[in-house]
N, C-alpha and C positions, 0 to 999 in steps of 0.2 A: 785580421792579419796576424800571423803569428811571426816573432822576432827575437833577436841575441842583445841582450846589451851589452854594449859596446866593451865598460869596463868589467864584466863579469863574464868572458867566453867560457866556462866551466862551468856555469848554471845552462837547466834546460832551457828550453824556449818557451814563451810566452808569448798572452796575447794582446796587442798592442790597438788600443781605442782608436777613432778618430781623433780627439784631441791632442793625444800624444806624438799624433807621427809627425813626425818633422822631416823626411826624407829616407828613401826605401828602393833598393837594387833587386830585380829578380833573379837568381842564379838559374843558367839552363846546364848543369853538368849533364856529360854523357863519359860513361866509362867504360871504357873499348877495353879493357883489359889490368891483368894484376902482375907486379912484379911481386916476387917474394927473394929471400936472401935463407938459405940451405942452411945449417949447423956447420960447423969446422970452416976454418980457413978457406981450405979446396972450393970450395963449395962458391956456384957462382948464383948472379940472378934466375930465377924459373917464373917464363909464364903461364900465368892463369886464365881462366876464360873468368869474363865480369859477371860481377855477384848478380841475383838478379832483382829488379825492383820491386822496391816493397811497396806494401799496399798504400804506405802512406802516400807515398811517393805520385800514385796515380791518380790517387782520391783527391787530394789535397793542393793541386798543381796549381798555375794563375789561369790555365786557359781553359778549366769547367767556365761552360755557359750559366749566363745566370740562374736560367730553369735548374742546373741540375746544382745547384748550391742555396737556393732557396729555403729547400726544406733540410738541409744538413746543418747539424747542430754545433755548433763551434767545438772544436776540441780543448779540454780542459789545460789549464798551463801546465805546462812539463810534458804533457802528454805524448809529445811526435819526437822524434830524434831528428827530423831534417825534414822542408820543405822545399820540393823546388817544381819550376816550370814544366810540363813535359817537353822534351826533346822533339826539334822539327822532325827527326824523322820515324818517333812511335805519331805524329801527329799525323803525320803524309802515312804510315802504314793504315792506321784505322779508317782513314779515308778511302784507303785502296783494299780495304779488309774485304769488302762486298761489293759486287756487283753494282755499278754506276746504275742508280735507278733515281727518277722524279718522285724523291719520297721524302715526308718531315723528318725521319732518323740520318739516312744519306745527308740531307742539306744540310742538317746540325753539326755530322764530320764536316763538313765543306766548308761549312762557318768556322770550327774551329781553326781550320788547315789556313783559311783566308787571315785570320787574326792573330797568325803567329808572328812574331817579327822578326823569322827567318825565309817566311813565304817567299816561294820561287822554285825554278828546275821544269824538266823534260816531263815529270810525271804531276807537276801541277797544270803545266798547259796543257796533259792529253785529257784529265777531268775536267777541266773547262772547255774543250772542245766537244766533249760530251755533253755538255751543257747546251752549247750552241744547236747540238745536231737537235736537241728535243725540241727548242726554242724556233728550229727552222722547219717544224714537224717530219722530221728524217723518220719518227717512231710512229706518227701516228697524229692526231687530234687529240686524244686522252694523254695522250706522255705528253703534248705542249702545251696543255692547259695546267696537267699538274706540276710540270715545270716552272711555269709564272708564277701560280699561286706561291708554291712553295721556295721558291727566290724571294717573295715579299714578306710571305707572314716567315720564312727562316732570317731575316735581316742578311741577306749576302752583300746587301748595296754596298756597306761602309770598306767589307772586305775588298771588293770587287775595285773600287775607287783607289783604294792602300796600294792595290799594283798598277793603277793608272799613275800613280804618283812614284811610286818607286821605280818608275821606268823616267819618268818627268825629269826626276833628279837626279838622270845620271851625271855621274865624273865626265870629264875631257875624253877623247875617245884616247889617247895615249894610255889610258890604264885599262882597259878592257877592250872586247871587239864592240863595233860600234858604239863605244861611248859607255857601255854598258859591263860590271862591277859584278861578276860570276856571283850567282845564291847559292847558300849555301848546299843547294841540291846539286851544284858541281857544274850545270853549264850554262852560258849566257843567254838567257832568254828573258830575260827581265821586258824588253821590249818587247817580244813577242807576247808574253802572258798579259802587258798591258795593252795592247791592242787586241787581243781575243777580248778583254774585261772590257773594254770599250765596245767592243762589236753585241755584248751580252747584252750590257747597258740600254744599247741602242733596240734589242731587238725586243725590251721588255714596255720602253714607251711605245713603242709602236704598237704592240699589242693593245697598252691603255691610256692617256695621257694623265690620266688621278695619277699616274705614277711617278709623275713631276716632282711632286712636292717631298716623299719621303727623299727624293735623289736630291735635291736642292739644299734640302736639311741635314743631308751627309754630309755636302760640300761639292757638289756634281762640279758646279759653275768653273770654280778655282781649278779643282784639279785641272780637268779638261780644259783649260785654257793654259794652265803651264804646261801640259803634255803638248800642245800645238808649237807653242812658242820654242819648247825643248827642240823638237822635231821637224823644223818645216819644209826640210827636202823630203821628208818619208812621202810618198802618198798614201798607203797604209793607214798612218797616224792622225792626216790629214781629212780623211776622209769617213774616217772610223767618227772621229771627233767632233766632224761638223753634221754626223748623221746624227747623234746626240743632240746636239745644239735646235739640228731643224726642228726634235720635237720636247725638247726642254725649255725652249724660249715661250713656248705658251704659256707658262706660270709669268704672271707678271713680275713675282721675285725676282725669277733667276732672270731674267731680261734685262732688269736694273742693274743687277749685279753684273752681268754678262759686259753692259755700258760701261761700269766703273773700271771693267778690267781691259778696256779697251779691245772687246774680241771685235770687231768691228775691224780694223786694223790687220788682226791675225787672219780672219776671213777674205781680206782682200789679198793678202801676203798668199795665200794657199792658192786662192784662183789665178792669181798672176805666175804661180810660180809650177803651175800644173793649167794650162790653157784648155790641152785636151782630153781632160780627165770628167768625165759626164756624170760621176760621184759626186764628187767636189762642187761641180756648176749648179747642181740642182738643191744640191742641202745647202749653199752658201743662199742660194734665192731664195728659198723658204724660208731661212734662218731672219732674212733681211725683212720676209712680210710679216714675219712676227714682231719685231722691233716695232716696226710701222704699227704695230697695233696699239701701244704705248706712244700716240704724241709726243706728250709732256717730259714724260723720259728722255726720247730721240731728240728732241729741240733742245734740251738741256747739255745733253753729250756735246749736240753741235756745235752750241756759243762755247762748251768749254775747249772742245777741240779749235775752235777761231780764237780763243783769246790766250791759247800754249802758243799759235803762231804768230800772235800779232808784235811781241818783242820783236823779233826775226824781220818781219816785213816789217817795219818802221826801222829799224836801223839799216835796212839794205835802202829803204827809199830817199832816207836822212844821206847815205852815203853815195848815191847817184846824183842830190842834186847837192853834194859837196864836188862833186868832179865837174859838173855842166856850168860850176860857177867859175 
């Protein structure tokens, strides 16, 4: 990690240990343009078109994947004038640089574009839709096989999850449309890119259920259960969510897990709340036989769910035969 100390801003930068950091901001500047100030009086502001970046600048960003920082050799102290993030939008251009194909170079732009923490916009949901159409064999047999593959061994899950959550957490719907806090890509689709990332999710366990466990140890369970909880008028969200669920609950983890967070609950809140919705009925029942596959789990959830109620039914039962006396 390279850094400014604090009391010395007129020294170059250096490189700052493990031990030494104690806390660390990544700057994402983007510089749309230059003003300058003329000679003489008369003379007002001119602008300039922005400088344009230097190598360091690209080389040296936070969002190189580990592969491609592995074999890069730390830069000597003094050595850089300035390090910073790259900008969402050289991230989203490199991504859209080529032709959307099922390929390890493509997924690694897609990884990076997923793990930026300005991810969002019109042109990230139409490369995930891309996604989808391989995933649904729109191309072929060979484009959906090397789509799966290369969704697992590229790591997209954790990305993929980041916008299930950032839809999760939206604000009140007073500050944006439907609840939903425009990305910096300019229009509100937050929800929607998290329901396409949901629908991916789903179509990658289906393909294989081993693919449980690396979604488990992202965090599958969590997210996907505050996405429901956030949303439970959507059917959409509902139902993207519980198709998830139908084939994530065969990991006996995420089952456990799935109990602790009361989906159980959200499950019943979605079927009641969409009766004739044939999505929703069928992945809530599978979802349900998988529970069932875990006993000891379901019997545990049970007595704890009877004994949150039992305050409640003893003081209403204490208060009926306070009146009947």
């Amino acid at each position: 990690l390279m850094g400014r100390e604090v009391g010395a801003p007129g020294l170059p930068l250096r490189a700052v240990g493990a031990a030494e950091l104690r806390v660390a901001a990544v700057m994402d500047p983007q510089v749309t343009c230059l003003l300058t100030c003329g000679d003489g009086p008369a003379c007002g502001l001119r602008e300039l078109p922005p400088p344009a970046l230097r190598e360091e600048y690209m080389t040296l960003g936070a969002w190189l994947l580990p592969d491609e920082t592995a074999s890069r050799p730390p830069p000597p102290e003094g050595g850089v004038g300035h390090v910073g993030a790259k900008p969402w939008s050289a991230v989203l251009a490199e991504a859209g640089a080529f032709a959307p194909a099922p390929t390890a170079a493509w997924m690694a732009r897609m990884r990076r574009a997923l793990d930026h923490p300005d991810v969002g916009g019109r042109e990230l949901l139409a490369l995930l839709r891309c996604i989808m159409g391989w995933l649904e064999d729109g191309e072929g047999p060979a484009a959906r096989h090397a789509a799966h593959v290369e969704l697992e061994v590229g790591g997209l899950y954790r990305g993929l999850l980041v916008c299930v959550l950032r839809a999760a957490v939206a604000p009140s719907p007073e500050r944006g449309w439907a609840g939903i806090v425009p990305s910096s890509g300019g229009d509100a689709t937050d929800l929607e890119v998290g329901i396409q990332s949901a629908r991916i999710l789903h179509a990658t366990l289906a393909d294989s259920a081993a693919r449980s466990k690396p979604l488990v140890a992202a965090g599958a369970t969590s997210a996907l259960c505050q996405f429901m909880r956030r949303w439970p008028d959507r059917v959409e969200v509902q139902s993207a969510a519980l198709a998830v669920f139908a084939d994530l609950l065969g990991a006996a983890s995420a089952a456990a897990e799935a109990l602790q967070l009361d989906l159980p609950t959200l499950m019943h809140s979605a079927v009641s709340r969409h009766p004739g919705i044939a999505e929703i009925q069928s992945a809530s029942e599978k979802a349900m036989q998988q529970f069932y596959k875990n006993p000891k789990d379901w019997m545990l959830y049970r007595q704890r769910k009877v004994s949150l109620s039992l305050p409640t039914s003893m003081s209403t039962s204490q208060s009926n035969s306070h009146v009947e006396r």
